[in-house]
Structures are given as structure tokens and as C-alpha cells.
N, CA, C and O atoms as CSV, one atom per row, in Angstrom:
chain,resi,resn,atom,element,x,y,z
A,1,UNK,N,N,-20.534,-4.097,-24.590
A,1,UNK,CA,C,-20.234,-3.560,-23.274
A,1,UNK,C,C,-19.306,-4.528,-22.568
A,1,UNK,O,O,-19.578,-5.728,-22.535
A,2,UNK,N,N,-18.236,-4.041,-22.011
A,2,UNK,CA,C,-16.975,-4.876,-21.360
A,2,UNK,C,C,-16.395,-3.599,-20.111
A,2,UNK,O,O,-16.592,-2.410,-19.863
A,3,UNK,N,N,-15.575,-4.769,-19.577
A,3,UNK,CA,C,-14.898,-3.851,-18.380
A,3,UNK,C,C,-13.566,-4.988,-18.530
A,3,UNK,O,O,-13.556,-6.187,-18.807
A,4,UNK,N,N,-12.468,-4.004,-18.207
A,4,UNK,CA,C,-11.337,-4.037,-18.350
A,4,UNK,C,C,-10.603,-3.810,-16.855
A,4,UNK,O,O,-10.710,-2.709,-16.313
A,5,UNK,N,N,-9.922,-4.797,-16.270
A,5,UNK,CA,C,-9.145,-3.995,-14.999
A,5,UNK,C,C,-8.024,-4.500,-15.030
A,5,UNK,O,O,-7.923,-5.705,-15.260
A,6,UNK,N,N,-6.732,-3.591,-14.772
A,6,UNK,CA,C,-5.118,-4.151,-14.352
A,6,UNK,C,C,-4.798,-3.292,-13.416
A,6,UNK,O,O,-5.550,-2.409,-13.004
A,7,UNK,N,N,-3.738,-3.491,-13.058
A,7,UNK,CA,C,-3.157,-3.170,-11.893
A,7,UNK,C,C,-1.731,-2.111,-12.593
A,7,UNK,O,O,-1.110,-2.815,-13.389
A,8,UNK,N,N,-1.189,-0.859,-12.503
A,8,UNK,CA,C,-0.007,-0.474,-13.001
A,8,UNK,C,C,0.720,-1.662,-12.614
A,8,UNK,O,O,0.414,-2.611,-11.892
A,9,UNK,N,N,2.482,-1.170,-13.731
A,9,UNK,CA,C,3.402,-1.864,-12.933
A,9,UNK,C,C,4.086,-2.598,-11.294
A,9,UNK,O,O,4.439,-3.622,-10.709
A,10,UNK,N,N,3.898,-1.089,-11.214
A,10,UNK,CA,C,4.206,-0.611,-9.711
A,10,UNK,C,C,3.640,-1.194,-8.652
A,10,UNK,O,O,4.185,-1.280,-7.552
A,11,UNK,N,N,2.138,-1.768,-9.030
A,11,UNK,CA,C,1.048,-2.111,-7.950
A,11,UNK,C,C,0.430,-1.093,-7.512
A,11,UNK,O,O,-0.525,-1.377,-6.790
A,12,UNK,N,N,0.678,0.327,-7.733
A,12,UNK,CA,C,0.092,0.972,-6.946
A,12,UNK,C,C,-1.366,1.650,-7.579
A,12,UNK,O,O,-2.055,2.461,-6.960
A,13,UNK,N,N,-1.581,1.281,-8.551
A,13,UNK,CA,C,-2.982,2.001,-9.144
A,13,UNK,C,C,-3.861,1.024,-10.145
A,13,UNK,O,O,-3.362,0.458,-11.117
A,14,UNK,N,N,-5.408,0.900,-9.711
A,14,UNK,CA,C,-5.984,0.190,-10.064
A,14,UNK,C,C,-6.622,0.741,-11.710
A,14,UNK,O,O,-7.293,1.765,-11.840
A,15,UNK,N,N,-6.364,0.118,-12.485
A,15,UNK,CA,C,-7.605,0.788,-13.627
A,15,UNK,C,C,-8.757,-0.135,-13.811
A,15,UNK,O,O,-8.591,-1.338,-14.015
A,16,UNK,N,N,-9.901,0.418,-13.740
A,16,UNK,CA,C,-10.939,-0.076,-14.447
A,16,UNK,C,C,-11.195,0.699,-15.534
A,16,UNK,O,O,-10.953,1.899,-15.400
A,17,UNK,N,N,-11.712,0.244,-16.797
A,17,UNK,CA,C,-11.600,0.493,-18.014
A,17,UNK,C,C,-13.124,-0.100,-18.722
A,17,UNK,O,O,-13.318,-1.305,-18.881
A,18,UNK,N,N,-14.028,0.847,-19.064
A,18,UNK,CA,C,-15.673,0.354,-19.318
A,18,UNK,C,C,-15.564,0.738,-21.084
A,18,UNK,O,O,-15.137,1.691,-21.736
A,19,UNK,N,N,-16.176,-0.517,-21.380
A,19,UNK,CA,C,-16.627,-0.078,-23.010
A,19,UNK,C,C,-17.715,-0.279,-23.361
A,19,UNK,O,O,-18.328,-1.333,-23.185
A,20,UNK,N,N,-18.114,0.689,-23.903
A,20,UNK,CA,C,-19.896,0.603,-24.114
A,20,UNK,C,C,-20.698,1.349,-23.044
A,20,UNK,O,O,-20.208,2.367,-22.557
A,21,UNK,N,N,-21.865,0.924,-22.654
A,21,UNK,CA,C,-22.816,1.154,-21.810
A,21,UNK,C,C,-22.019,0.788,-20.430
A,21,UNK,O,O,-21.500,-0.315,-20.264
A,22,UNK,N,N,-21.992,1.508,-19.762
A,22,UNK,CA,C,-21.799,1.728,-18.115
A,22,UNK,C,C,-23.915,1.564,-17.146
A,22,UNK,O,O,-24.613,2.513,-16.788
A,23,UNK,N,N,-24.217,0.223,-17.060
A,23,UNK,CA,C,-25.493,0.479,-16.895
A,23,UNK,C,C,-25.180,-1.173,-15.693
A,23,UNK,O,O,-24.193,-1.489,-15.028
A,24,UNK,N,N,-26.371,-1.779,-15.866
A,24,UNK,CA,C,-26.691,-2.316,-14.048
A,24,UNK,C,C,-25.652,-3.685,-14.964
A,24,UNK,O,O,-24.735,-4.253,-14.371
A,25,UNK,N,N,-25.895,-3.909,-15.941
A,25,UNK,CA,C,-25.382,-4.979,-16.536
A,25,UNK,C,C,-23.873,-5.575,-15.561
A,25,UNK,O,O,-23.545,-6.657,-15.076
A,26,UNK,N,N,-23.228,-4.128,-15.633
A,26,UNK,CA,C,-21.829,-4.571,-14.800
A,26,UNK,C,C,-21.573,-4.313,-13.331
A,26,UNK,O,O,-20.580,-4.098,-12.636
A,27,UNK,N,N,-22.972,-4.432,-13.134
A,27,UNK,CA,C,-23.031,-4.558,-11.339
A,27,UNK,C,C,-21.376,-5.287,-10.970
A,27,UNK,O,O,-20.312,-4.830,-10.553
A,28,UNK,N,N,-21.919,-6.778,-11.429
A,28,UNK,CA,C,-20.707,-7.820,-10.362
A,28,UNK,C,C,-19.665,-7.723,-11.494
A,28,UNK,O,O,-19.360,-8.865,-11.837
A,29,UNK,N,N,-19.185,-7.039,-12.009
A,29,UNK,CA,C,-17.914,-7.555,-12.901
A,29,UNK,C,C,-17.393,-6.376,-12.294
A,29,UNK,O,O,-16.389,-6.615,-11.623
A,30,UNK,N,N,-17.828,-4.895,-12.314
A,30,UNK,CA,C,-17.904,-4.152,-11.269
A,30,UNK,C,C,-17.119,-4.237,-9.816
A,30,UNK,O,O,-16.287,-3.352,-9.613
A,31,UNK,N,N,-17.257,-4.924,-9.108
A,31,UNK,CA,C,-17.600,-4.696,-7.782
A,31,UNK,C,C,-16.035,-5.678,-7.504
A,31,UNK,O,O,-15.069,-5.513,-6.759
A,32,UNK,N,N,-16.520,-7.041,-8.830
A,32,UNK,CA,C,-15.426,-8.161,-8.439
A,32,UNK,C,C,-13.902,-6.792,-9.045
A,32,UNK,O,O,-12.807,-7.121,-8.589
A,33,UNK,N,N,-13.885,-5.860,-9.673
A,33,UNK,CA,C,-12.859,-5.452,-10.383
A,33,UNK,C,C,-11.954,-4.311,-9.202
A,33,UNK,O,O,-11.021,-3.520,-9.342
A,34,UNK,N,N,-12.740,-4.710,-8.137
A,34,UNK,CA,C,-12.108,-3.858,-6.904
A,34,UNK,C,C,-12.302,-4.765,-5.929
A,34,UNK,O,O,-11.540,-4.221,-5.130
A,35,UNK,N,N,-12.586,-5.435,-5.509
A,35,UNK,CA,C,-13.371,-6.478,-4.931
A,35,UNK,C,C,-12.284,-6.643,-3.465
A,35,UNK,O,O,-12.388,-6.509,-2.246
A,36,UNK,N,N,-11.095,-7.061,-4.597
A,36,UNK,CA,C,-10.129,-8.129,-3.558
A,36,UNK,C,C,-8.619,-7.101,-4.502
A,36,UNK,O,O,-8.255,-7.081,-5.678
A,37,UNK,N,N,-8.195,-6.489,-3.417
A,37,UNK,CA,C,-7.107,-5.266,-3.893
A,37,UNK,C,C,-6.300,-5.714,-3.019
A,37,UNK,O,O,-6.457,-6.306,-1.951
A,38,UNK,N,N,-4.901,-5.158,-3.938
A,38,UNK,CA,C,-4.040,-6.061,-3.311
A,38,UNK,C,C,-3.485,-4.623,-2.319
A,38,UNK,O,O,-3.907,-3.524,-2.677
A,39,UNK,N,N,-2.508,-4.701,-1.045
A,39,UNK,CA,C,-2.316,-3.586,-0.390
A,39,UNK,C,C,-1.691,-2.383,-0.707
A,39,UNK,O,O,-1.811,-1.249,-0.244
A,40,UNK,N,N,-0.956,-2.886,-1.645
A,40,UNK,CA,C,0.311,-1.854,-2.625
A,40,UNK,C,C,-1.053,-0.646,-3.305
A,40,UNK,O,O,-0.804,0.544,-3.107
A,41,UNK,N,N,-2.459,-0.989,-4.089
A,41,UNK,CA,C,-2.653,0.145,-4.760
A,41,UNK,C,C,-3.347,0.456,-3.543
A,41,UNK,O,O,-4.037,-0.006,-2.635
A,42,UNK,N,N,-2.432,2.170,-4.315
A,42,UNK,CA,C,-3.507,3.454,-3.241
A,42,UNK,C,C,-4.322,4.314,-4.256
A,42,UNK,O,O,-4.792,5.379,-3.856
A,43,UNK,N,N,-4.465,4.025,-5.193
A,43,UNK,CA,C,-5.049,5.063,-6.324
A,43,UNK,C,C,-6.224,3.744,-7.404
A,43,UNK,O,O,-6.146,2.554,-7.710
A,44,UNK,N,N,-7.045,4.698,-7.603
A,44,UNK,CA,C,-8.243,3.569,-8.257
A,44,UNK,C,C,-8.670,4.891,-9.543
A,44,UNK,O,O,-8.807,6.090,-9.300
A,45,UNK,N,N,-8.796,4.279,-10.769
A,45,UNK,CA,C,-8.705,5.366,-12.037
A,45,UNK,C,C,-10.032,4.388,-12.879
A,45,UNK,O,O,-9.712,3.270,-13.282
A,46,UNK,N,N,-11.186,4.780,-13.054
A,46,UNK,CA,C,-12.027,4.372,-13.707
A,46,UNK,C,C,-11.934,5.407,-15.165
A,46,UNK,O,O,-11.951,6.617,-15.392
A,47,UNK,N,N,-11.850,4.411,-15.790
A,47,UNK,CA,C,-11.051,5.140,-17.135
A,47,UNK,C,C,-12.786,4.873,-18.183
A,47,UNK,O,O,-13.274,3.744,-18.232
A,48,UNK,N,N,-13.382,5.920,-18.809
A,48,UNK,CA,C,-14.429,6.203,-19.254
A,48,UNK,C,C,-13.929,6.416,-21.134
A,48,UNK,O,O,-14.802,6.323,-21.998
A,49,UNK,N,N,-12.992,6.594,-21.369
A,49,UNK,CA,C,-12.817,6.838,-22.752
A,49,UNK,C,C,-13.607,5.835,-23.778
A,49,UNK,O,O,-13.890,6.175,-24.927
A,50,UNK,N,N,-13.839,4.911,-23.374
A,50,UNK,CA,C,-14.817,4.091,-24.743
A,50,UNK,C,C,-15.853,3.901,-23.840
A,50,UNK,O,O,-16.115,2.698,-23.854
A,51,UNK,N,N,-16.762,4.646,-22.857
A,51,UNK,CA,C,-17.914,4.444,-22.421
A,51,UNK,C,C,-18.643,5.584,-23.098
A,51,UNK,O,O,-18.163,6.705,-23.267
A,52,UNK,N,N,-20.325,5.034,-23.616
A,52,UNK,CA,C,-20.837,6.222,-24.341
A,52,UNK,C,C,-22.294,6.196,-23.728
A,52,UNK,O,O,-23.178,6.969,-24.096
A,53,UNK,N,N,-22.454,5.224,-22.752
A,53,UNK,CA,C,-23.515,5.504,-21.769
A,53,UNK,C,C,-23.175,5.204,-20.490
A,53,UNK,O,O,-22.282,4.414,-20.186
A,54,UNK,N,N,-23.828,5.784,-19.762
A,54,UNK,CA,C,-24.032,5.559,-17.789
A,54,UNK,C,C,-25.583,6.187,-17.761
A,54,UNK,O,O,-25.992,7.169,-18.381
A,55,UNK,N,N,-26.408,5.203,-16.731
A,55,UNK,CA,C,-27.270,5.672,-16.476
A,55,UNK,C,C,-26.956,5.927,-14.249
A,55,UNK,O,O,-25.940,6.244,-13.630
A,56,UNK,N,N,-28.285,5.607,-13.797
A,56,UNK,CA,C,-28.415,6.168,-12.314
A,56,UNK,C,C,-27.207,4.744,-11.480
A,56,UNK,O,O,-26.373,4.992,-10.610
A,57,UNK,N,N,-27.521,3.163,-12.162
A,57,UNK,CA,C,-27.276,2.642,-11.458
A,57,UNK,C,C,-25.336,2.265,-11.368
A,57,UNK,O,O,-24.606,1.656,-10.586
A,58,UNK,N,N,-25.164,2.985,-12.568
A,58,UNK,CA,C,-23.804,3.273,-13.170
A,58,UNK,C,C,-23.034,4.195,-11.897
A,58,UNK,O,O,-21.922,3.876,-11.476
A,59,UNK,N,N,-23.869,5.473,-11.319
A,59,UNK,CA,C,-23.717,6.714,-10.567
A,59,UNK,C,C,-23.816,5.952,-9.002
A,59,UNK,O,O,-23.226,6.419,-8.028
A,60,UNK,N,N,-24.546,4.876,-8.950
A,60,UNK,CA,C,-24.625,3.827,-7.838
A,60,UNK,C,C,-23.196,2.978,-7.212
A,60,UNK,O,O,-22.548,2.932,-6.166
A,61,UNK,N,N,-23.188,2.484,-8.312
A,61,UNK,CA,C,-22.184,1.680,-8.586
A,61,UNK,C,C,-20.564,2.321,-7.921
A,61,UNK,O,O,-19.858,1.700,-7.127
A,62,UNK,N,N,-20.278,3.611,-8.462
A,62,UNK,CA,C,-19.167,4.442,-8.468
A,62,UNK,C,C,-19.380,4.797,-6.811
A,62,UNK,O,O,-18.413,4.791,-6.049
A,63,UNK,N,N,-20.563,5.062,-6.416
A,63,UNK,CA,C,-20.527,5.672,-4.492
A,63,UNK,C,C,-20.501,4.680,-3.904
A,63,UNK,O,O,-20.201,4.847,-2.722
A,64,UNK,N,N,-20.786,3.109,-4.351
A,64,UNK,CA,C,-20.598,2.124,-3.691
A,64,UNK,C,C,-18.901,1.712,-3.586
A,64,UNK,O,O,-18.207,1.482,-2.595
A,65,UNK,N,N,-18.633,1.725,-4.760
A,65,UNK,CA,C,-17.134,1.655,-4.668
A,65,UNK,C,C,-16.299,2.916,-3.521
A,65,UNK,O,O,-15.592,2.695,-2.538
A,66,UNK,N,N,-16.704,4.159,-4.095
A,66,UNK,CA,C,-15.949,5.094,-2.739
A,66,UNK,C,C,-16.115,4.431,-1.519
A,66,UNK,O,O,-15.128,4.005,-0.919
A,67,UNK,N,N,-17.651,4.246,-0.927
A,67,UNK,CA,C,-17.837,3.696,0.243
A,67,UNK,C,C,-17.069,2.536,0.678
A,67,UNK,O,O,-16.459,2.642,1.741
A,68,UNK,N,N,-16.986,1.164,-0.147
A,68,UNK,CA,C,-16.387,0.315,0.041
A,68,UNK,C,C,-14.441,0.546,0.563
A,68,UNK,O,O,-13.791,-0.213,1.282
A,69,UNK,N,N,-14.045,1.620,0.000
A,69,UNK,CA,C,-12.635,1.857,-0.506
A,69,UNK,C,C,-12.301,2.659,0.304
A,69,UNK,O,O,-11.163,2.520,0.753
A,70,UNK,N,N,-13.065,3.707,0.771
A,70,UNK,CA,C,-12.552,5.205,1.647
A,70,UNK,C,C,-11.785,4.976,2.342
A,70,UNK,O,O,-11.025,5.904,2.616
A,71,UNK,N,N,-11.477,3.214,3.219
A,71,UNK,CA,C,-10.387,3.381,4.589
A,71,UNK,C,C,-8.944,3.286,3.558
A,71,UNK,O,O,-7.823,3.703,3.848
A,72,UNK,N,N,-9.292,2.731,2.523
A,72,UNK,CA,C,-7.618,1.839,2.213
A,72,UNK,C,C,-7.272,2.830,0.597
A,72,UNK,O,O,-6.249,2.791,-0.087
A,73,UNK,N,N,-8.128,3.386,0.445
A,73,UNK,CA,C,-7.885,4.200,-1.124
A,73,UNK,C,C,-7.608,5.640,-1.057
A,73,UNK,O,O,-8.485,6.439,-0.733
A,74,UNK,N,N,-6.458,5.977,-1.344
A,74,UNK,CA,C,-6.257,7.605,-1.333
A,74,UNK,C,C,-6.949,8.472,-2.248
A,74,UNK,O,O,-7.379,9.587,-1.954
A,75,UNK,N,N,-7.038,7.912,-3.371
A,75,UNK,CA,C,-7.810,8.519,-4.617
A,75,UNK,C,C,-8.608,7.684,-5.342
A,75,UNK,O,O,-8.291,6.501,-5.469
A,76,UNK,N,N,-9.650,8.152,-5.862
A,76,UNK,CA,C,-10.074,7.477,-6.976
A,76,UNK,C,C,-10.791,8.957,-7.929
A,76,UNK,O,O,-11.455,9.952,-7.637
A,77,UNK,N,N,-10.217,8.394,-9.113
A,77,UNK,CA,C,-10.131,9.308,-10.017
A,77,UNK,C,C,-10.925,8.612,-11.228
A,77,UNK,O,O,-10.760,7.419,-11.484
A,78,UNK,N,N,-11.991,9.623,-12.115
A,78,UNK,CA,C,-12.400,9.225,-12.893
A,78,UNK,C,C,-11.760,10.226,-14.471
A,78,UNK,O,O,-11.752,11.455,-14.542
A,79,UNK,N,N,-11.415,9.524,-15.268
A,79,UNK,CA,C,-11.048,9.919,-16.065
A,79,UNK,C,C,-11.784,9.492,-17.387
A,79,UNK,O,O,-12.567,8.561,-17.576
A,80,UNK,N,N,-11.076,10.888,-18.642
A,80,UNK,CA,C,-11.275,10.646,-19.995
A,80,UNK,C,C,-13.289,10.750,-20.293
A,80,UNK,O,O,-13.811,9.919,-21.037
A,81,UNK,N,N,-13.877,11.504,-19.817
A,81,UNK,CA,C,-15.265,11.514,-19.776
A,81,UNK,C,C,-15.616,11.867,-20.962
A,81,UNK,O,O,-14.868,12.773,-21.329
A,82,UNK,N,N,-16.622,11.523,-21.993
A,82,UNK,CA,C,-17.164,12.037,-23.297
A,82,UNK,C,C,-17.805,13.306,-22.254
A,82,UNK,O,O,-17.996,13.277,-21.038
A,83,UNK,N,N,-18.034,14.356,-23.208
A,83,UNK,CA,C,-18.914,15.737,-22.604
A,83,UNK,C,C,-20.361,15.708,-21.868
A,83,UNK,O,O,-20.867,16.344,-20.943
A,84,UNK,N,N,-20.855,14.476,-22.881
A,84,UNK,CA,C,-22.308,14.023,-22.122
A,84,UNK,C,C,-22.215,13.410,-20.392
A,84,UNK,O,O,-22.901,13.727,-19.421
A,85,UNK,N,N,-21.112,12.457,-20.510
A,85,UNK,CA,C,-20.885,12.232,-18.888
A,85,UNK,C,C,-20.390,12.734,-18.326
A,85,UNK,O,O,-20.788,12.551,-17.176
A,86,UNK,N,N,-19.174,13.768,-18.399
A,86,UNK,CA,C,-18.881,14.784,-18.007
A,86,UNK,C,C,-20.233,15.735,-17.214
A,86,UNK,O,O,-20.022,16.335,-16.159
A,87,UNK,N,N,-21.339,15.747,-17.771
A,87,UNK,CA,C,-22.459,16.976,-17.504
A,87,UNK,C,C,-23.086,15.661,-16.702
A,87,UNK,O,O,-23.298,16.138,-15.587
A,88,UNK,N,N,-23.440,14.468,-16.661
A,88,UNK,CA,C,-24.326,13.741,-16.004
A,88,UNK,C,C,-23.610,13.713,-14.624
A,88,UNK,O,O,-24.275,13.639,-13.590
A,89,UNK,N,N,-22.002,13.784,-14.605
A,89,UNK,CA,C,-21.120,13.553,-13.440
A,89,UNK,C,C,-21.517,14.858,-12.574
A,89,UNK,O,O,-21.804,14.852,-11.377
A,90,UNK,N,N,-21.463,16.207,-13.610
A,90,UNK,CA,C,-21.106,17.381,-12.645
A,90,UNK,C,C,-23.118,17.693,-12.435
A,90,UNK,O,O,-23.062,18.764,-11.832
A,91,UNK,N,N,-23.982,17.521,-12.518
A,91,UNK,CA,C,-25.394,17.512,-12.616
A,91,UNK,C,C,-25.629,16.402,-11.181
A,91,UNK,O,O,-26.463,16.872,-10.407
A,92,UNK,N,N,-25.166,15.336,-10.822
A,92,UNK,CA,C,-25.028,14.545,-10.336
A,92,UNK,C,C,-24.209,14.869,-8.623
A,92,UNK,O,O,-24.450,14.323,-7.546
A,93,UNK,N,N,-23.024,16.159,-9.030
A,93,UNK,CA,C,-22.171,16.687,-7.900
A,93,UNK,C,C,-21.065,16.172,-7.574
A,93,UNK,O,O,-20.255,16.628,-6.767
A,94,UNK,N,N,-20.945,14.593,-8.579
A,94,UNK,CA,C,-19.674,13.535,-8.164
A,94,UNK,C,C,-18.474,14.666,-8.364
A,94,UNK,O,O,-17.746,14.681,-7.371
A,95,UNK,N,N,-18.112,15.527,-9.291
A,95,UNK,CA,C,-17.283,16.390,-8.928
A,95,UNK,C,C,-16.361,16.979,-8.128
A,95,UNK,O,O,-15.229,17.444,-8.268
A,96,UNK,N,N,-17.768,16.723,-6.561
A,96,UNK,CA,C,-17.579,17.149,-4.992
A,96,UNK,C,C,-16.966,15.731,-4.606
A,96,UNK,O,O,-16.225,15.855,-3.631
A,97,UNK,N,N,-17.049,14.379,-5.086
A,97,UNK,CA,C,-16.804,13.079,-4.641
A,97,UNK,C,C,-15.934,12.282,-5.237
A,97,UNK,O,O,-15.577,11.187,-4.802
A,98,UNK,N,N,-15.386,13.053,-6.739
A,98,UNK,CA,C,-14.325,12.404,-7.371
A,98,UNK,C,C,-13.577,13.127,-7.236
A,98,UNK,O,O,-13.662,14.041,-6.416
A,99,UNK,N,N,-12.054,12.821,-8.453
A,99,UNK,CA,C,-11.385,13.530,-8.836
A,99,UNK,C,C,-11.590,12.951,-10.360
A,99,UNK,O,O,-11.334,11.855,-10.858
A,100,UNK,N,N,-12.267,14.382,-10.980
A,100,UNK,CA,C,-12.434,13.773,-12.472
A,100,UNK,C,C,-11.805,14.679,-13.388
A,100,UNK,O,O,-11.791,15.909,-13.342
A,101,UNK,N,N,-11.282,13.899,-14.232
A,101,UNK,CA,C,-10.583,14.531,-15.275
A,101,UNK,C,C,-10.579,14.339,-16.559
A,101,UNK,O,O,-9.868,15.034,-17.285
């Protein structure tokens, strides 16, 4: 389990990037991976393609970040979902709170 974050070229879009288990483990690697943003990104993309678990505190984690972000973030978009998190996301309603794709 790892987390991955860069910044596009541009500055303007953050990726975080989870491999493995999405669980409490990456609370602060988490939190530090948005933490301190620089002003240029307006877009935040939590990229799920090599994540093959999330549990509740994973679903925590993601509304803490909206909350934290809502004044200065135009989007945050979750992408690349296996089908299982896909159904835990839309079961969950983040649907109504992301933009997932």
C-alpha cells in the first residue's frame, strides 16, 4: 500500500495516486498529499486504478479532504474505480459529492 502525489505540468491539478489498500493506514500521508497546495491547482484527481481496497475510514478521509478544499478547489474528481469501489462510492452517495469517473 503506497500513495503517490504530483502536481500536472501546468500546476494546475493535483494527483493523488493510491496502491493497494485505501484504509486508515494513509490517514497522514493522505492529508500531508493536499496538505500545503500551491495556488495555481484548481482541480484535485484521486486516481484509484491500482487501489483494490477502501474501507469507511478511506470514505472519511475523501469528505475530509472536500471539506478542507471547498473554498480554494474547483473540482475534485475521483477517477479509474475497480467496479467494487465504484458500488461502495455510489452505495455511499459520494456520486452526489464527487465527480467520479
Amino acid at each position: 500500500m503506497s500513495l503517490i502525489h504530483n502536481t500536472s505540468a501546468d500546476g494546475a491539478t493535483l494527483t493523488i495516486r493510491i496502491k493497494g489498500k485505501f484504509d486508515f493506514n494513509l490517514v497522514q500521508s493522505f492529508r500531508n498529499a493536499y496538505g500545503d497546495l500551491d495556488a495555481n491547482v484548481t482541480q484535485v484527481v484521486v486516481d484509484l486504478r491500482e487501489t483494490d481496497y477502501m474501507d469507511s475510514s478511506a470514505l472519511g478521509m475523501l469528505l475530509n479532504m472536500k471539506k478542507t478544499l471547498s473554498d480554494s478547489i474547483k473540482t475534485i474528481q475521483i477517477s479509474n474505480c475497480q467496479p467494487q469501489l465504484r458500488k461502495i462510492l455510489q452505495i455511499s452517495r459520494f456520486d452526489k459529492k464527487f465527480d467520479i469517473k
